[in-house]
N, C-alpha and C positions, 0 to 999 in steps of 0.2 A: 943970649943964646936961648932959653927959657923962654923968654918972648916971643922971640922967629917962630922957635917949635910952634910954641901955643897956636899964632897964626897961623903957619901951612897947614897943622890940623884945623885950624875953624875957615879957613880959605879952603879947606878940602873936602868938608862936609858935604856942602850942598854938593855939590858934583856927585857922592857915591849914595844920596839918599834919592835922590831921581833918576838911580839908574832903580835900583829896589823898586822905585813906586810902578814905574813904570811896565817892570815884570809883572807884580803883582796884578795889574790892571788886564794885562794880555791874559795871565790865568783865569782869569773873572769870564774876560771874555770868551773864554774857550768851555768852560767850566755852567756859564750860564746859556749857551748855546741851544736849541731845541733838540732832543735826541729823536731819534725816529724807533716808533716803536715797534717791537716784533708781535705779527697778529696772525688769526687764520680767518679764514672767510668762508661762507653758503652763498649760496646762490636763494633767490627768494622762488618759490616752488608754487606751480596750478596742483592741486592733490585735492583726496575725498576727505572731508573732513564732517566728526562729527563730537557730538556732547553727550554726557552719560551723568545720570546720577547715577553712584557708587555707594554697594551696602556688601555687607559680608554675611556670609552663609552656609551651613552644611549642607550636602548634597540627602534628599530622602527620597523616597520610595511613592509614589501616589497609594500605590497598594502594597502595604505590609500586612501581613495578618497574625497576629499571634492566636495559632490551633492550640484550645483546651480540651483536654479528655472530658469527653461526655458521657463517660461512663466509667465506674470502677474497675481496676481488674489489674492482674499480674500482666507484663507486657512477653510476649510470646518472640516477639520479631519486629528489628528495629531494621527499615530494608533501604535510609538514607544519612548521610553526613553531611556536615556542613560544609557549604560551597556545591551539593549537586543541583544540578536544573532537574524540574521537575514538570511535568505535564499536568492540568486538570485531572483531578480525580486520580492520578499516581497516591497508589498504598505509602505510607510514609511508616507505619507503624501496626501491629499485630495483638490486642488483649487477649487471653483465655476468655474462648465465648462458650465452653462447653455449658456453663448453667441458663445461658442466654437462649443456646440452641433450644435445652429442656424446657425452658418457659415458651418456646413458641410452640413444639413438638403439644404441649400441653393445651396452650392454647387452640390449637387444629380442634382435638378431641373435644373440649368442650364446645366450640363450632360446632361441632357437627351433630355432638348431641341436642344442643339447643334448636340444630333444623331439623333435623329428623323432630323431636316435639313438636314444632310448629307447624310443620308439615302435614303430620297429622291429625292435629289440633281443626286446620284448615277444610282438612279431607272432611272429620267426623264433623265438624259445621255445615258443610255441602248436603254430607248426609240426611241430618236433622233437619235443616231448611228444608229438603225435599220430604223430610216425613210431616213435618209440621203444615207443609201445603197439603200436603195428599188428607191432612187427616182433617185443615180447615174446610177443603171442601168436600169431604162427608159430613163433617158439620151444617154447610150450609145445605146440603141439599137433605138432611134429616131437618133441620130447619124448617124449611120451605112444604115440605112437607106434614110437618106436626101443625104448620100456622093453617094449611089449605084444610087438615080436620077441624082444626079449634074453628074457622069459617063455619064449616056444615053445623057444628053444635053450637056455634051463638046463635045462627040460622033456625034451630030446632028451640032453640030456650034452653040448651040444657045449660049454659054458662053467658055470662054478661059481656058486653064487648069489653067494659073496663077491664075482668080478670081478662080477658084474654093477652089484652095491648101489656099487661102488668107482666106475665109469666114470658112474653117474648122476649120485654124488655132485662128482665133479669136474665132469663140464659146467654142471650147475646151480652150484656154486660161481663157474665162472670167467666166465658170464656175470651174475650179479648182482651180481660185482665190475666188471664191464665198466659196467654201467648206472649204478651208481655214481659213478663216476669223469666218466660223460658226463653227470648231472647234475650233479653238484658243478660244474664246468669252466661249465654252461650258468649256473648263479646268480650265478657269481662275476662273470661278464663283465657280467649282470643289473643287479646292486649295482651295478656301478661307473658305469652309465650314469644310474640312479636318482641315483648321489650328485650325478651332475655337472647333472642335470637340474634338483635342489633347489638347489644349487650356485648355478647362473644365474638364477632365481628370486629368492636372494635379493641377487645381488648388483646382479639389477635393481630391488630397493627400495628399497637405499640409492645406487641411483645418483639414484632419482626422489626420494627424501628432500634429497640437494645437493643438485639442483635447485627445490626450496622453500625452503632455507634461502638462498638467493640473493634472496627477495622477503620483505621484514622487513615485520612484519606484529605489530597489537597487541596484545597478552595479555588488556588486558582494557577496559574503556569506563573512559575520565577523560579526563583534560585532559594534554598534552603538558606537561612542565615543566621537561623539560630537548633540544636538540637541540645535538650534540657533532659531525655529520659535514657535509660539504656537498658537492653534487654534482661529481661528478668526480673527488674524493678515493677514492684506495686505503685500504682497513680491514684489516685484520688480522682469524684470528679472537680471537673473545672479544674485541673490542676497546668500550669503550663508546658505545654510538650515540644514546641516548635515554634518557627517566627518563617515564614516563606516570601516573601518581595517580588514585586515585580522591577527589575532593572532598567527597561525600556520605558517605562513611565515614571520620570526623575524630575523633583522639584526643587524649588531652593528658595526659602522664606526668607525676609531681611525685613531688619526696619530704619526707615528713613526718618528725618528731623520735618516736623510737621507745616514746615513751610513749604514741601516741596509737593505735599498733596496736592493740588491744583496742575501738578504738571504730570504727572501716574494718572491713565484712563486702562481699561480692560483691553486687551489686545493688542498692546503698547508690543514695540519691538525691544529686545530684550538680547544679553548676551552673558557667560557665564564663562568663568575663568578659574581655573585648580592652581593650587601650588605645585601640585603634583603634575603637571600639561602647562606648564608655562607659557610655553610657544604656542600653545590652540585658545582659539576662541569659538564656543559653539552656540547652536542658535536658541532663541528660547521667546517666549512672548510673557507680558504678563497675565494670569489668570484670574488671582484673586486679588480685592484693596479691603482691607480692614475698615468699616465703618468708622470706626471709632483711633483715636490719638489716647495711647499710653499717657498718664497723669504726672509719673514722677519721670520716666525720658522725654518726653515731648516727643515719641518718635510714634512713628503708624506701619502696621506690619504691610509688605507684599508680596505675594505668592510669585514667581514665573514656574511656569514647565518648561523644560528641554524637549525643544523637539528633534526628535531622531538621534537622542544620545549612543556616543560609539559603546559600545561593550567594556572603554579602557572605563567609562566615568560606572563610579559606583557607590550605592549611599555610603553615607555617612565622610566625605571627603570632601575638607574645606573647600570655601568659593568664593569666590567674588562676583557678585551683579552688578552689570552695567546696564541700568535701563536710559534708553535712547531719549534726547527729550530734544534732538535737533539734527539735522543733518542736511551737508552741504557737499553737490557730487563735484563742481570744481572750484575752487576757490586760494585766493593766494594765503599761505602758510611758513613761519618762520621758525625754529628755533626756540622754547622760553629762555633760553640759558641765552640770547642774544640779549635780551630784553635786561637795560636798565632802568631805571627811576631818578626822574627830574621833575622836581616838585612835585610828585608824587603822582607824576603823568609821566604811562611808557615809553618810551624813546629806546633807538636803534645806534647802531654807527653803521654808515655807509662806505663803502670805498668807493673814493674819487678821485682818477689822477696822482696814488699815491701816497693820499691825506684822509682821514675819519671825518666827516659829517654828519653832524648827528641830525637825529630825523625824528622828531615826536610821531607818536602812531595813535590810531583807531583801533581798539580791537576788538575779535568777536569770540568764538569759538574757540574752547581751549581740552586737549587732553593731555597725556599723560604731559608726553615731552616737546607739542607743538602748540601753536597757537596760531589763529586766522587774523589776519589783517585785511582794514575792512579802508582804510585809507593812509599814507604816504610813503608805501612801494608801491612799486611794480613788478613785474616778472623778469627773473634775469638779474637784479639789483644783486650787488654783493653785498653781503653784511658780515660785520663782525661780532666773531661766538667765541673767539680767544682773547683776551688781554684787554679789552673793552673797558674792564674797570680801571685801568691808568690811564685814560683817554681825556681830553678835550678837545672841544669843537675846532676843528682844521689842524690840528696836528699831524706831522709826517709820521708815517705807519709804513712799515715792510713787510708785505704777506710772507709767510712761514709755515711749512706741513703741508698747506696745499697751494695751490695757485688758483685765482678765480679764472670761475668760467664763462662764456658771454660777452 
């Protein structure tokens, strides 16, 4: 009996392990099947594409001026705040000018003494000039007449020709050393009234000059940006009293990694971007290039201006520059987040009939979140930007979220 059993069990094995294998093999095959994958698709796009080297930067002012007090004094009248706009030559500020007024009030009077001197100084030399001629020629014509005697008495014997020539020559000698002497004397006193004439002149200009620098006043038309004094406070000179900007003249310095020198010229097209204005981009060129490459960054500064900045951009508010160094008005664009890596050459997945095909690329042109393909699309192409990374070449794929278009 033992025996039979034994047998029917080992007569009954193979029968129920080939049913087992046989399961088993069907689950394999179900199990190792190709799944189809779930993906979304773009369409491959004609668009304007372009390239930027990228630096970051505070927004400043072309013209900022920080006004110092050019002159001592208690301030009287403080007639602006921070944030007002101001006009050329708008009062900003008021010092006590009363001692300022009395130094020029002062300086008039000695003006006028010193012309009224000179003046007549001038007069009385007119004068003298005309008496010193009236008196040189009765001189000569008593001259001319004492020679026409001493004639007749050398003529007579009663004197030698030589005294005669002797006694001309001395009076005429000792009187145009006399003239001499009394004009020299007349110029000099002349000069000195002249000096002191110019003299008070100008030191009535700089007395009227302090008394402007007492009334602080703007350099140039902007906006107040800084105010440092307040009424009634004593200033020092040179002391700082203000900071005024011009807002419509906005720059933005950055510096770049010194390989890209060669590709920054003057006039370059240029674009500027705030944290603050996310969604704007506004226009700007660049102005200045740094001769020279920083030693320990390797970087080189570059200036752009904003031209026609709106009223919202205002210095000192971060930036971002994007200077242009390529652009393309149609060109085909994908995706980066499409873009994988196969041997360390771009590649795409295509949808075809169904299936992912992958596609090695060309590329050119790249920003933030696109990039130019410069060969193995074409326009229309569906590509995949979802799920791409479980893919291989000819695997079934189910678009999902969107449906391609084309």
């Amino acid at each position: 009996m033992w025996l039979f059993a034994l047998c029917l069990l080992g007569c009954g094995s193979p029968t129920g392990n080939s049913s087992t294998t046989g399961q088993t093999q069907a689950a394999q095959t179900v199990s190792t099947a190709p799944d189809v994958i779930p993906v979304e698709v773009v369409p491959v796009k004609l668009e304007a594409m372009a390239s930027f080297l990228r630096g970051t930067a505070t927004l400043e002012s072309d013209d900022e001026i920080r006004i110092l007090a050019e002159a001592a004094g208690r301030t009287t009248q403080v007639a602006v705040e921070e944030g007002d706009r101001v006009e050329q030559h708008h009062i900003l500020a008021q010092l006590d000018d009363r001692e300022a007024q009395l130094r020029v009030e002062r300086a008039k009077v000695q003006l006028a003494e010193a012309k009224t001197a000179f003046t007549s100084l001038v007069r009385l030399d007119q004068q003298e000039a005309e008496l010193s001629l009236r008196g040189a020629r009765v001189a000569a014509v008593e001259a001319r007449e004492n020679y026409r005697r001493a004639e007749n008495m050398a003529k007579a014997g009663l004197i030698s020709q030589e005294e005669l020539e002797a006694k001309q020559t001395q009076r005429e000698t000792a009187e145009v050393a006399l003239q001499k002497e009394e004009v020299r004397l007349q110029y000099k006193t002349i000069d000195d009234a002249r000096y002191r004439y110019e003299r008070a002149q100008i030191e009535l200009k700089e007395a009227e000059l302090q008394l402007q620098f007492t009334t602080v006043k703007a350099p140039i038309a902007g906006v107040v940006s800084e105010r440092q004094v307040a009424r009634g406070q004593f200033v020092q000179k040179n002391q700082h009293l203000f900071t005024v900007v011009d807002p419509q003249r906005l720059l933005a310095r950055t510096f770049l990694p010194e390989k890209f020198s060669s590709q920054v010229t003057l006039g370059q097209d240029a674009y500027v971007e705030t944290e603050a204005l996310q969604a704007e981009r506004f226009a700007a060129r660049v102005k200045l290039i740094s001769p020279v490459v920083e030693a320990e960054s390797g970087t080189f500064k570059v200036t752009v201006e904003l031209l026609n900045p709106p009223p919202t951009l205002k210095p000192g508010m971060f930036a971002t520059v994007l200077i242009t160094v390529a652009e393309r008005d149609q060109t085909l664009v994908i995706p980066k987040r499409a873009l994988t890596l196969d041997s360390s050459r771009p590649t795409v997945y295509r949808l075809e009939k169904g299936r992912a095909r992958r596609v090695p690329l060309k590329i050119g042109l790249s920003d933030n979140d696109r990039i130019e393909v410069l060969s193995g699309l074409t326009e229309g192409d569906q590509i995949i930007v979802v799920g791409q990374e479980k893919l291989l070449d000819e695997m079934r794929v189910k678009v999902v979220g969107n449906e391609p278009k084309g």
